[in-house]
KELOLUM-330507 format. One line per 8 residues: number of its first residue (from 1); their letters; for each residue z, x, y of N, C-alpha, C. Coordinates in Angstrom, 2 decimals, decimal comma, padded with zeros to 5 digits. Example, Ala and Ser with C-alpha at 12.3 -4.5 7.8 and 13.67 -1.06 7.14 Angstrom:
BEGIN
1) as) 007,80 013,19 -005,69 007,80 012,30 -004,50 007,80 013,20 -003,30; 007,08 012,85 -002,25 007,14 013,67 -001,06 007,87 012,90 000,03
***
This chain:
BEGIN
1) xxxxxxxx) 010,42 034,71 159,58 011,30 035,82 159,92 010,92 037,03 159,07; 010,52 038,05 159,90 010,13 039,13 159,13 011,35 040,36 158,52; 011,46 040,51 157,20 012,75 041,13 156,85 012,01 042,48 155,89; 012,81 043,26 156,09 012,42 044,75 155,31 013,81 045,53 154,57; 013,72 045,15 153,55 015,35 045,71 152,80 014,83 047,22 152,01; 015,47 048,04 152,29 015,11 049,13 151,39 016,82 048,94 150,75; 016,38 049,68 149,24 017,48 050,19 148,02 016,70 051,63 147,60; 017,73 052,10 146,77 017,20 053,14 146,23 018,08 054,29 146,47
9) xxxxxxxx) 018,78 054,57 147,47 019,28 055,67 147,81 020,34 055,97 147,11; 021,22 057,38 147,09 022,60 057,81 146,71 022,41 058,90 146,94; 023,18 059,57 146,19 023,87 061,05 145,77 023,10 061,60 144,75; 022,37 062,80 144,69 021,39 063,01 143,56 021,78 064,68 144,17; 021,24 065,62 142,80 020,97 066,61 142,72 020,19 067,24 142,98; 019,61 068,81 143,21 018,89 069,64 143,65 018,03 069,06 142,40; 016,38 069,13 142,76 015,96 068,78 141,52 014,86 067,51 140,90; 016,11 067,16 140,79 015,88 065,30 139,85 015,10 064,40 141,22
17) xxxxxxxx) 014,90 063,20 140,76 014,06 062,70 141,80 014,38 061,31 141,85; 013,98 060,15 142,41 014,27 059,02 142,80 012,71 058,03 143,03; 013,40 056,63 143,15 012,78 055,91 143,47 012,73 054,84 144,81; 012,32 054,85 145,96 012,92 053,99 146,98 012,14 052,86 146,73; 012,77 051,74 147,40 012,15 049,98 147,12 012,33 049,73 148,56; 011,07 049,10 149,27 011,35 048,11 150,47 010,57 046,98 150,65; 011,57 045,87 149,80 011,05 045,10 149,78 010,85 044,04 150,80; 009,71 043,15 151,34 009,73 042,40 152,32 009,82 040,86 152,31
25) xxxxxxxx) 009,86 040,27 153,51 008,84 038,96 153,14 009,03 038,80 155,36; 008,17 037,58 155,18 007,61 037,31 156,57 006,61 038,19 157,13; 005,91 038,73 156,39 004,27 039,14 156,46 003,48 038,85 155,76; 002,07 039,13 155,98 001,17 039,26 155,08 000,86 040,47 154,45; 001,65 040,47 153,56 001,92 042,24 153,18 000,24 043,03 152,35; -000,23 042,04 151,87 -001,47 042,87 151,92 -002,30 043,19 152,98; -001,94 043,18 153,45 -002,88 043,52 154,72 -002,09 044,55 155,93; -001,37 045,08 155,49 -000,44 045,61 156,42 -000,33 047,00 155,94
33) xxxxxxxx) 000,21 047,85 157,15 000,28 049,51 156,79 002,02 049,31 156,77; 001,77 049,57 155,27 003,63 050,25 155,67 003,51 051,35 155,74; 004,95 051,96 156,26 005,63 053,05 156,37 007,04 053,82 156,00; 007,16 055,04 155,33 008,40 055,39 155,07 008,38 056,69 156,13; 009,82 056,15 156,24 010,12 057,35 157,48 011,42 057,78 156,99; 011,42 059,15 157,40 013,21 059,88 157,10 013,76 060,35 158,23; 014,72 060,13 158,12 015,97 060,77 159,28 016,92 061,27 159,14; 016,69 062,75 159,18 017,60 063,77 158,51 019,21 063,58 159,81
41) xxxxxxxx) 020,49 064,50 159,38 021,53 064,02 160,23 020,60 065,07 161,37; 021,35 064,60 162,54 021,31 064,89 163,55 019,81 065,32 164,38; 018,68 064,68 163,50 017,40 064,76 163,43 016,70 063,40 164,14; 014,98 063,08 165,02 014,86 062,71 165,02 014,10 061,42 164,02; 013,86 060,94 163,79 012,80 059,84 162,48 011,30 060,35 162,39; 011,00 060,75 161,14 009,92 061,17 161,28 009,05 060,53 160,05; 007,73 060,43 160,30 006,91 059,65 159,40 006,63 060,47 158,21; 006,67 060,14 157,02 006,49 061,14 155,79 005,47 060,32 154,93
49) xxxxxxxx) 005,62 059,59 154,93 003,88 058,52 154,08 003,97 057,21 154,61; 002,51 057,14 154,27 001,75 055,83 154,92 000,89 055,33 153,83; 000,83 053,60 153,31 000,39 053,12 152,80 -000,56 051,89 153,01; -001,75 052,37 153,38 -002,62 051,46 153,97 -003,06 050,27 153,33; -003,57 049,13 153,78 -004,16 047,82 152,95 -005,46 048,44 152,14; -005,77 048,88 152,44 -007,19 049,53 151,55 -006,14 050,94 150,51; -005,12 050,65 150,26 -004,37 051,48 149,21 -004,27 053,04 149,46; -005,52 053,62 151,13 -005,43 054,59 151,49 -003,71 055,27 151,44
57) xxxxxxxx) -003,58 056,61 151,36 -002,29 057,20 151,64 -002,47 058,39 152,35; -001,37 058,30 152,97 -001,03 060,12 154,31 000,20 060,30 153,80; 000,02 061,51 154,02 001,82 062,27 154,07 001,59 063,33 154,92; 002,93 063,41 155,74 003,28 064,43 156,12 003,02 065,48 155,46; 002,63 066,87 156,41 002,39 068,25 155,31 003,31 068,57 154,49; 004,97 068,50 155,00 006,19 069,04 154,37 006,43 068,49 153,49; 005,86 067,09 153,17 006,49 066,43 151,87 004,72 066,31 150,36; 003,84 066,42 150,87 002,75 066,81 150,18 003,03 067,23 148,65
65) xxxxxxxx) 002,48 066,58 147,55 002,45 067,10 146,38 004,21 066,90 145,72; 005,37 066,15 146,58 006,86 066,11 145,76 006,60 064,45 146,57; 006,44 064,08 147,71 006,35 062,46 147,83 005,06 061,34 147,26; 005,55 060,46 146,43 004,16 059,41 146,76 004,58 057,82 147,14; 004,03 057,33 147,73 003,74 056,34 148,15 003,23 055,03 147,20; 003,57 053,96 147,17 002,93 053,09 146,55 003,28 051,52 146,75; 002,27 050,88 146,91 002,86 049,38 146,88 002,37 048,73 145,88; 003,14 047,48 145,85 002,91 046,06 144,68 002,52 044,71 145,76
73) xxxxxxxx) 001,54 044,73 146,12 001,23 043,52 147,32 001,86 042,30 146,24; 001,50 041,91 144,79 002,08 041,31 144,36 003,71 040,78 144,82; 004,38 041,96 144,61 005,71 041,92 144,84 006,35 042,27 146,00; 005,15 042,16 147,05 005,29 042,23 148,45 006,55 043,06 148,93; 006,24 044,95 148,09 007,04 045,64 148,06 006,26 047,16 148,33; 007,02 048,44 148,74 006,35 049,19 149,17 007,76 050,33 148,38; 007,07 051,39 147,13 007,86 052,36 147,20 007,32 053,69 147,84; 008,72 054,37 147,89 008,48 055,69 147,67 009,35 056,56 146,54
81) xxxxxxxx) 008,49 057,34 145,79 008,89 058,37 144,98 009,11 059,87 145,42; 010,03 060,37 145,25 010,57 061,98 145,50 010,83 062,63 143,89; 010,33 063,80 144,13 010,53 064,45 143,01 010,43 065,85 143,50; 011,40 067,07 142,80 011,80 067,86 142,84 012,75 067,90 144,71; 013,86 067,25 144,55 014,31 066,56 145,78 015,29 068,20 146,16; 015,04 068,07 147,38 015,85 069,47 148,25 017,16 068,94 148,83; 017,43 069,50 149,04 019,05 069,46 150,48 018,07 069,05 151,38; 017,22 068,94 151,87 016,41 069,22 153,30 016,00 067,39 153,02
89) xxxxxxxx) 015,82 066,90 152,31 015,32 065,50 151,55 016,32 065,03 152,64; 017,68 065,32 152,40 019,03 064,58 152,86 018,46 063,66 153,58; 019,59 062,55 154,48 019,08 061,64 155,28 018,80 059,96 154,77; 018,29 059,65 156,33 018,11 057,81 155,74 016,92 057,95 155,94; 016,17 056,82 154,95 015,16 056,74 154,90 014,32 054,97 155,20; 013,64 054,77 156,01 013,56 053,94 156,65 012,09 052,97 156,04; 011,87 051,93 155,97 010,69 051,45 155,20 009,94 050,71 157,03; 008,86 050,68 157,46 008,13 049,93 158,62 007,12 049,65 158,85
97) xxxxxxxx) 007,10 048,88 159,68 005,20 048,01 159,34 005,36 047,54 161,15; 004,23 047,25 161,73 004,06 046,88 162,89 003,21 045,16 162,61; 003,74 044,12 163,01 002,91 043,09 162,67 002,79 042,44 164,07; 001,78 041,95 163,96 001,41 041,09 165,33 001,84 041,92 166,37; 001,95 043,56 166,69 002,37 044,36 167,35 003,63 044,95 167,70; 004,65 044,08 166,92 005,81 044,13 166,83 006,21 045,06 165,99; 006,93 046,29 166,16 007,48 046,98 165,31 008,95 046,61 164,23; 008,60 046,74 163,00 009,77 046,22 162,29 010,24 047,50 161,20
105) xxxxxxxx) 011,74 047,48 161,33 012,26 048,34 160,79 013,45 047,57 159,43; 013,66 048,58 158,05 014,46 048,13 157,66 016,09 048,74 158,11; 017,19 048,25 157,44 018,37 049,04 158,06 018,48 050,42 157,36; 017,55 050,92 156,23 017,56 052,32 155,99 018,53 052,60 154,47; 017,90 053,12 153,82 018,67 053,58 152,83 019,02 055,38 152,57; 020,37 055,11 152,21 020,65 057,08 152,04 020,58 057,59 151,06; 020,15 058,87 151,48 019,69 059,44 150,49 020,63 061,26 150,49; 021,20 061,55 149,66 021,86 062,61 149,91 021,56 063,80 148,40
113) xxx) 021,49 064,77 148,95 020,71 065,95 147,71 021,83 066,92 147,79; 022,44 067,33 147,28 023,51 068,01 146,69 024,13 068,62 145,99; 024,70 069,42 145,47 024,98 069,91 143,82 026,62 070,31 144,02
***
């Protein structure tokens, strides 16, 4: 059974920055592209980094140089880091991987920027 839990989210300030966790199991997580995606309110889901098995990384242009990406195949876990976090950050943020063609999503963690 393939499961994807993200943590990490809350209430944070203009500014300061965070750490997201999505951790898995029921893959072969080295070998797999994860994905973090955000979904601002009333917005559709959009892809903001990608973490390839060869450790390659993409980001979206808008998040470039304040997001990074990183996994622990060890700990068959995939973060993402934000720093200097906006109002515009707001939203859930979603951890995903496609295995055996199947798309898998976690239930999303929130993330809210505020002052």
């Amino acid at each position: 059974q393939v499961q994807l839990v993200e943590s990490g989210g809350g209430l944070l300030q203009p500014g300061g920055s965070l750490k997201l966790s999505c951790a898995t199991s029921g893959i072969t997580f080295h070998l797999q592209t994860m994905d973090w995606y955000h979904q601002a309110p009333g917005k559709q889901r959009e892809l903001v980094a990608q973490s390839s098995s060869d450790y390659t990384t993409n980001y979206a242009d808008s998040v470039k140089g304040r997001f990074t990406i990183s996994r622990d195949n060890f700990e068959r876990t995939v973060y993402l880091e934000i720093n200097g976090l906006k109002p515009e950050d707001t939203g859930v943020y979603y951890c995903h991987t496609v295995y055996y063609q199947t798309h898998y999503w976690g239930q999303g963690t929130q993330v809210t920027v505020s002052s």
